[in-house]
N, C-alpha and C positions, 0 to 999 in steps of 0.2 A: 513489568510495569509497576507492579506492587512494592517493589524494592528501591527503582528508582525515584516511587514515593515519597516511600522514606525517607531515603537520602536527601531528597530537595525540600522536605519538609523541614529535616533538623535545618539545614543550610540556613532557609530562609526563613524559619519562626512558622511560616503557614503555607498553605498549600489553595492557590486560587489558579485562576483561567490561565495568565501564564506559565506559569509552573506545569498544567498539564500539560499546553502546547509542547513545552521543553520536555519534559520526559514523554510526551509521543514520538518525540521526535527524532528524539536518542534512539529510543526502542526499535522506529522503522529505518534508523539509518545502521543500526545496527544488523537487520534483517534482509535489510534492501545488499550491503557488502557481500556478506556471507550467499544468500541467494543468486545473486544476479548470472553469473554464469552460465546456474541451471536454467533459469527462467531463457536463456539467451539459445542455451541447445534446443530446448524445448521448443519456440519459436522456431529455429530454423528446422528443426526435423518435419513442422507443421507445415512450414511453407516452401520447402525444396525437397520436392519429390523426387531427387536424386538421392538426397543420403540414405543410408541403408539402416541406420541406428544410433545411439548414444557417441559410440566411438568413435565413425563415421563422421557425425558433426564436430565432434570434438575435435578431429586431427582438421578440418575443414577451417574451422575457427581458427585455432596452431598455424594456418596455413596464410591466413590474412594476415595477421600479425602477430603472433606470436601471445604472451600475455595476457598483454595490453588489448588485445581482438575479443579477448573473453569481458573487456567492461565495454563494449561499445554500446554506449546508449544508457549507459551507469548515471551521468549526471541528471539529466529529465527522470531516468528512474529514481534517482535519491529524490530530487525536487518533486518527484510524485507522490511515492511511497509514504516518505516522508510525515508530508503534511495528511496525508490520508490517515495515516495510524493518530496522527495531533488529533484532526478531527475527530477522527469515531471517540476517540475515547476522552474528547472531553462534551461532546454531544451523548455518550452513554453517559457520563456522570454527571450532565446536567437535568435529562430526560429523568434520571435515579430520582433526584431533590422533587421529580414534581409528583411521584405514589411513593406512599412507604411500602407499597406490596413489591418492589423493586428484583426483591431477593426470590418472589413466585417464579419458578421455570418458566411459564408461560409468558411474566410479564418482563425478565431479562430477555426471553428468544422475541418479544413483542421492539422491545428498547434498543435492542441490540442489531436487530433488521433496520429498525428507522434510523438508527445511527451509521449504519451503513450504504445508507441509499444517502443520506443526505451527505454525509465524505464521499462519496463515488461520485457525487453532483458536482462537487466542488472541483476536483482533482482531477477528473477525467482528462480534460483536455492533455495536460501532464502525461497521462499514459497512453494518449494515441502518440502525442509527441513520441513518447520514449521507444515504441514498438514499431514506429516507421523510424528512427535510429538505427535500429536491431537490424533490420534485413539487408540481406547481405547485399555489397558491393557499395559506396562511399555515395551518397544519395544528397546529404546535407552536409556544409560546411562548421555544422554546430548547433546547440538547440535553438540560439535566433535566426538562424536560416531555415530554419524547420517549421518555427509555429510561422514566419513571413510567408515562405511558399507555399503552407497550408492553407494561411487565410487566403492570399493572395490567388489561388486556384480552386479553393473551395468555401470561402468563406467562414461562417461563424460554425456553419453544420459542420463543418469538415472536421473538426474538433471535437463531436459528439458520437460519430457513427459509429453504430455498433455499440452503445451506451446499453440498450434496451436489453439485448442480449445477455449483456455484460450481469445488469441487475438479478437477471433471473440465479447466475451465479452468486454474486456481494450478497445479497438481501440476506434470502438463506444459509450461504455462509455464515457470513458476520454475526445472524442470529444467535444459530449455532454456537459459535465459538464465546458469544457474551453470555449464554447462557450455562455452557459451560464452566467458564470462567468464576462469574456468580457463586453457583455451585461450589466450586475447590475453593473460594474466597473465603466463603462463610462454611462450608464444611471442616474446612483446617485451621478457619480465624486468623487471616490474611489481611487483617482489618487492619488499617492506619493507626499506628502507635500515636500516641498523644504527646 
């Protein structure tokens, strides 16, 4: 993230709200490519209690379609992911501008929780989409036949559920991970070149 700061900062002279949407964006489409697969085996081993393990799923997937079986459900995840990582981290660096105590452990694990409850608010729908993609056998024609027959069978809720759940993971996470982050920022002076 700190890099592609950089980068967009020399580009454009400054570095404001879109700019970090654009280098969140890069960052989780960056991670969403590279991940997706696993997140994909990982799913079906949770939810077909036939497979026996990692390799299992894997040849399973190989078996759907070959490659191409391993991004099913890739688009709603980029379109989720995404904008998730835009969010948190330009709600962590706005939340930053309102205490200078920012850089306290306590109050990046504080900023970095509520920047991730508030992207999970936003985005979620996005990742039920993408996870009802994922499960195996051809369910939807695409992601606009997906969020249609969600709404159209479950309404506005059907795009939430399991949200609450979900938080008990993000919040803490996220915390974590900004706080972290914080830390290695200002411990190795990762700070935005001028």
């Amino acid at each position: 993230y700190q890099r592609r700061v950089h980068g967009l900062t020399n580009f454009f002279g400054y570095f404001d709200v879109p700019q970090r949407l654009l280098t969140g964006t890069l960052v989780g489409m960056t991670a969403v490519t590279v991940t997706h697969p696993l997140d994909l085996i990982r799913l079906r081993l949770a939810v077909q209690r036939e497979l026996t393990g990692p390799v299992h799923s894997m040849r399973d997937i190989w078996a759907e379609g070959r490659f191409r079986a391993f991004y099913k459900g890739y688009v709603p995840a980029l379109a989720g992911l995404s904008p998730f990582i835009a969010v948190n981290f330009v709600v962590f660096d706005w939340l930053k501008t309102l205490t200078p105590r920012h850089t306290e452990p306590s109050v990046s694990l504080l900023l970095g929780s509520v920047s991730g409850l508030v992207a999970q608010s936003v985005c979620y729908p996005l990742d039920t989409i993408r996870r009802r993609m994922q499960l195996k056998g051809k369910n939807y024609n695409g992601m606009a036949h997906a969020f249609r027959s969600t709404y159209a069978k479950e309404g506005l809720a059907g795009f939430y559920r399991g949200m609450a759940p979900n938080a008990l993971k993000v919040v803490p996470n996220n915390g974590i991970r900004f706080m972290v982050y914080t830390y290695l920022v200002e411990r190795y002076h990762l700070k935005r070149r001028k």
